[in-house]
N, C-alpha and C positions, 0 to 999 in steps of 0.2 A: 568594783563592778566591771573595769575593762577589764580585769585577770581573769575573771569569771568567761565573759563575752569571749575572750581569746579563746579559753579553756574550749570551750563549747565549740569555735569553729575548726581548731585543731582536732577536735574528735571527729567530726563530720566528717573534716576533709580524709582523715582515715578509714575512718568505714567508707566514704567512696572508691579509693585509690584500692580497698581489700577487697570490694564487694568481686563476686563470682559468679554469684548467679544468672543467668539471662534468663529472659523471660519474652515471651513473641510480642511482636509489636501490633497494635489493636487496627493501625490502618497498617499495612505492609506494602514495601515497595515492589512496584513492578513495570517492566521495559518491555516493550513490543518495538521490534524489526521489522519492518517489511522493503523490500523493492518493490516498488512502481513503474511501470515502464524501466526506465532507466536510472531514476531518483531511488534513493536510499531515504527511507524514512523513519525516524526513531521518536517512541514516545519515553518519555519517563512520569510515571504519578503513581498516589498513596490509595490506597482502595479502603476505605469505613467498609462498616459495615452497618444494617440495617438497625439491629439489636431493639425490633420490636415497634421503632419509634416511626414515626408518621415522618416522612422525607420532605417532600416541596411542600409546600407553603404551610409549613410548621417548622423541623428542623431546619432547614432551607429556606429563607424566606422569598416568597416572587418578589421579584422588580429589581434585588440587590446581589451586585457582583458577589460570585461564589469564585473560590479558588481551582473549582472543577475536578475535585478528589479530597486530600488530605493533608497537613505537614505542610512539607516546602511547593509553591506552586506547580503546578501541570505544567509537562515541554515537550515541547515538541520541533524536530530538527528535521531540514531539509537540503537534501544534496545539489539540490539544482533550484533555477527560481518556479515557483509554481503558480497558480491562479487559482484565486477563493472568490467565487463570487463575481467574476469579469475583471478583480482586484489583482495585481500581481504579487507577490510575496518572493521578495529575494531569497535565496541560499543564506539558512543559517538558522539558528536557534529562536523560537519563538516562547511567552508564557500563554497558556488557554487558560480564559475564564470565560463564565456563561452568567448571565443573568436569566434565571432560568422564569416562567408565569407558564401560565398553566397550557393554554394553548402555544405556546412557540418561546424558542427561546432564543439570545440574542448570545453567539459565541464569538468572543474576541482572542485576536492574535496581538500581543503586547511585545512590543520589542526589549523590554527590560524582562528578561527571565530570571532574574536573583534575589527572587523574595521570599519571606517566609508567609504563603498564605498571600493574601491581597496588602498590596503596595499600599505604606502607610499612607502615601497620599498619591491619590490619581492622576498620571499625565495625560489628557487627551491626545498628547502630541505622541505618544509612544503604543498609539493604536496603530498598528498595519492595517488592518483589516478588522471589522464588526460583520458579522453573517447572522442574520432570521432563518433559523431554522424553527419549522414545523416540528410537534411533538406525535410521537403516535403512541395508542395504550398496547401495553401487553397482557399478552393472555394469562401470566402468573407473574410474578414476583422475585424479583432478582435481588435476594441479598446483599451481594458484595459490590460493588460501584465497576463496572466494567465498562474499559475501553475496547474497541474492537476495529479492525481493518475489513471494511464490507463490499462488494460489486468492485472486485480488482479489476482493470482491465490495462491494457498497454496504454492505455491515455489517462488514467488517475482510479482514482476510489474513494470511498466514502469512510470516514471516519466516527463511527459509531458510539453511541454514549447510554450507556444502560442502567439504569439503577431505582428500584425499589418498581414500580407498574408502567415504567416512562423508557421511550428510546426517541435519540434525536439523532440525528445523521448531517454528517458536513461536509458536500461533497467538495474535491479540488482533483486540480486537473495538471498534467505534470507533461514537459517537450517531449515528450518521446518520439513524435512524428517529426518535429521540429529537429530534432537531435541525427535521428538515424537519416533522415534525408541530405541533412549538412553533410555526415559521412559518407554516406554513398558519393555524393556528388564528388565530394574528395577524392574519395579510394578511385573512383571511375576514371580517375584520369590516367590510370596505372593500374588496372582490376589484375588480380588472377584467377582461376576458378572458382577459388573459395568465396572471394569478393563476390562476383559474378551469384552464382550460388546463393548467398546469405541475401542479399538483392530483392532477388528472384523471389524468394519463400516469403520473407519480409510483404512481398508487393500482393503475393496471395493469399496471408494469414491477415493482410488489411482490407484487403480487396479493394485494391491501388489499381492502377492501369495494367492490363490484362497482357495487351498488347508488347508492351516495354517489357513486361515480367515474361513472358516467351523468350522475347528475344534474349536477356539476360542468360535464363535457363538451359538453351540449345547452345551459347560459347560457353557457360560452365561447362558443358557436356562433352565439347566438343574440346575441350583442354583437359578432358579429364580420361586418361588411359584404358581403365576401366571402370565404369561409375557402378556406385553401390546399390542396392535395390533398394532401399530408404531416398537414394538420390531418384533414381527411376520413378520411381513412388511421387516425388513431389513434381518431378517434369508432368508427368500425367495427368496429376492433377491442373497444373496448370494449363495445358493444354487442353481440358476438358473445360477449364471456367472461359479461357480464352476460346470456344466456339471450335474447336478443333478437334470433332469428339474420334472421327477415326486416327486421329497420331497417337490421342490419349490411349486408346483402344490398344494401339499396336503400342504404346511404350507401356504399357500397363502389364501386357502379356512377358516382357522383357523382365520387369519389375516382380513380376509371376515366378517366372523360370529362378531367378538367381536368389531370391528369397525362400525357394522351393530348397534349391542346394545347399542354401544356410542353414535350415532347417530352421527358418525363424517362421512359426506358426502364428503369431499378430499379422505380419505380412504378409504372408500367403492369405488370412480370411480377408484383408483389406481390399488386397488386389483382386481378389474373386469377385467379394461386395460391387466395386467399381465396374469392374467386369458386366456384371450381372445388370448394375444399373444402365450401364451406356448399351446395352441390348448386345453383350459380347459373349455370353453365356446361356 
């Protein structure tokens, strides 16, 4: 009877070691990148598919930790420390699971990412963070289990969860204001124009202090040989949020002229636009 039993796993093991055929995998892996501000953020998870069956609270049951996809648990990696919830979440690799019910669902960051599916036994201690997220319906029907990067913006985004009539959203929030201010303050002790410059655009694509962001922009300028009409373009601008709408006026016309000579037709309709608005046209 063992010669037998042997016989038998010696064949198997061969038709494994021969087999050739692949065949697609029913949940398939899939990685989303994004930068955030400044943070690098990376998902990895398994996307099912619907294949007919009724999702939450049938396949999925409400109240009980789900793995939040497929296969090996849901990750999610962070380059810098972020905030979920007023929560801080250090730099580094997280597992997501959700307990999902009907109206809202409860999405956890587990600091043990190396499971297959949900942790054979649960540490409460190895919760980072637990977020209540609201459920919303959708207008149709989303097949495959999609994660999604949603409302980017330089201070964080929301982390979208979509599958079968249901989407949930997790917003978090990433230093980026914290980050480039640390820099500045640094570089400022030793600027050069480009320093100066980066500053400057920074303080009016947040709409930071007006005032400060002038003053930056006019020693970029003034360190710079001859400035480009993309440069010109954003002194203008600044000096038009900063309350200065005749310099804006006369650097906009500068910005006009040298954009005109590049032949770069975006900035020639900008500057006119501009133009047109501050009553220069």
């Amino acid at each position: 009877m063992k010669k037998i039993m042997l016989c038998l796993a010696v064949i198997g093991m061969t038709f494994s070691v021969n087999a050739q055929i692949q065949t697609p995998q029913p949940s398939p892996f899939s990685k989303m990148e994004q930068v955030v501000g400044l943070t690098d953020v990376t998902v990895e998870y398994s996307r099912p598919n619907m294949r007919g069956r009724t999702i939450f609270g049938d396949l999925i049951p409400y109240g009980e930790v789900w793995r939040l996809g497929a296969n090996q648990n849901t990750k999610i990696m962070f380059s810098t420390d972020v905030t979920v919830d007023g929560k801080t979440l250090k730099a580094g690799t997280y597992a997501l699971y959700a307990i999902p019910n009907e109206k809202s669902w409860e999405v956890i960051f587990y600091t043990d990412s190396n499971n297959w599916g949900t942790p054979e036994k649960w540490d409460e201690s190895k919760v980072a963070a637990k977020v209540t997220a609201e459920t919303y319906p959708l207008p149709m029907k989303i097949e495959t289990f999609t994660m999604s990067f949603d409302d980017l913006s330089s201070g964080g985004a929301t982390l979208g969860i979509m599958w079968s009539d249901v989407y949930v959203g997790v917003t978090f929030k990433v230093p980026s204001d914290k980050m480039v201010s640390a820099s500045i303050d640094k570089i400022m002790k030793g600027p050069g124009a480009g320093d100066y410059y980066a500053a400057a655009v920074y303080y009016l694509q947040e709409d930071k202090d007006m005032k400060q962001a002038k003053e930056w922009i006019d020693k970029a300028m003034s360190m710079t040989p001859k400035p480009m009409f993309y440069q010109l373009r954003q002194q203008s601008l600044i000096y038009a949020k900063a309350g200065d709408k005749k310099g804006a006026i006369d650097i906009a016309k500068k910005s006009l002229a040298a954009s005109e000579a590049a032949g770069n037709a975006d900035y020639v309709k900008m500057n006119k636009d501009s133009l047109k608005e501050w009553g220069a046209m």
